[in-house]
N, C-alpha and C positions, 0 to 999 in steps of 0.2 A: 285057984289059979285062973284070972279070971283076965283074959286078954282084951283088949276094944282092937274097934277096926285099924286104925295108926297102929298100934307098936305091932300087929298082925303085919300088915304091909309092907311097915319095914323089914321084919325079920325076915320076911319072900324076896324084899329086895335085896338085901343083901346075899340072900343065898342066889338069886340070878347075875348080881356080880362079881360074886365068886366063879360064876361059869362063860361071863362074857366078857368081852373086853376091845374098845376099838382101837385099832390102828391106823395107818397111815392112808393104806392100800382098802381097806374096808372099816371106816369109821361106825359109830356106836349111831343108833337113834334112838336118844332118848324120851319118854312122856312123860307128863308131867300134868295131870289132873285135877282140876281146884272147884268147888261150886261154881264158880263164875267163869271160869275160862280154860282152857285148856292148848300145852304149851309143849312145844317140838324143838327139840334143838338135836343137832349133828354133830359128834364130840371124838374128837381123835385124844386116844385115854396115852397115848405114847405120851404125847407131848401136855397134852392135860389144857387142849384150847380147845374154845368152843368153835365150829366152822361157818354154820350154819345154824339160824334159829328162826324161827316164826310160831303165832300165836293167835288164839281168837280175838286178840284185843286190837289188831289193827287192822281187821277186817271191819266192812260198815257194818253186819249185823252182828256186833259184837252182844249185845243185850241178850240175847237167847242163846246158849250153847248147846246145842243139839247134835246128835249122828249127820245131817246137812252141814253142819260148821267145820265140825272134827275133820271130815271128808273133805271143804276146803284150805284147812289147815294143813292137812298130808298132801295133797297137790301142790300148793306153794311152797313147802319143803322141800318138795319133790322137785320141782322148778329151780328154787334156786342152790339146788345142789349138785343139778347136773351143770348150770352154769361154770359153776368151779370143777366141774369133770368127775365128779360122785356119783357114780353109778352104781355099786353097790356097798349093801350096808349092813349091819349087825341091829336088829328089833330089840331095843331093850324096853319094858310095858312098864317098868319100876314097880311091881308087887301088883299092878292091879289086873284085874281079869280080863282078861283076852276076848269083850264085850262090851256091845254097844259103842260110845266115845273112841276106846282106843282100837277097837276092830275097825272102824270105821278111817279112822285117823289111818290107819294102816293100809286099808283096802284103798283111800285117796292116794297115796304116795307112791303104793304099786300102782294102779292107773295113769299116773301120770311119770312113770319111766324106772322109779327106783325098783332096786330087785334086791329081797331078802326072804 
């Protein structure tokens, strides 16, 4: 029985959306973790649209993805969600650990206004 890290991940993720879920009033924050960049979007699950999304790829120092980048990827989410009047949200990490990137990404967005 010999698991690799993906279909691990997955099976976590799906048991965290079996327990979360956004709505209208407090949409979902998604992550979304890749080698090369790392990706936020704000997802109201009622209706099943995205609201709000930002990534390291259009930031300038897209080239390095580091805990600095994560951190201003969670700030511009952050930014442009309270635009639309998103002030609270539901953290969803998608199975991966509650460290480095996605703490980071996390600690950015509460810094900059979001509260979850």
């Amino acid at each position: 029985m010999s698991v690799n890290k993906v279909e691990r991940r997955v099976r976590i993720k799906k048991s965290i959306r079996n327990k979360i879920s956004g709505t209208s009033e407090r949409p979902r924050l998604s992550v979304f973790r890749s080698n090369r960049a790392i990706y936020a979007q704000i997802i109201d699950d009622t209706t099943g649209k995205t609201l709000v999304a930002a990534s390291s790829v259009k930031l300038d120092d897209a080239s390095k993805v580091n805990t600095e980048t994560s951190n201003k990827v969670g700030k511009e989410i952050a930014a442009k969600a309270l635009e639309l009047g998103i002030s609270q949200v539901v953290f969803d990490r998608s199975g991966y650990l509650y460290h480095g990137k996605v703490k980071s990404l996390a600690e950015g967005a509460r810094e900059a206004g979001l509260k979850f």
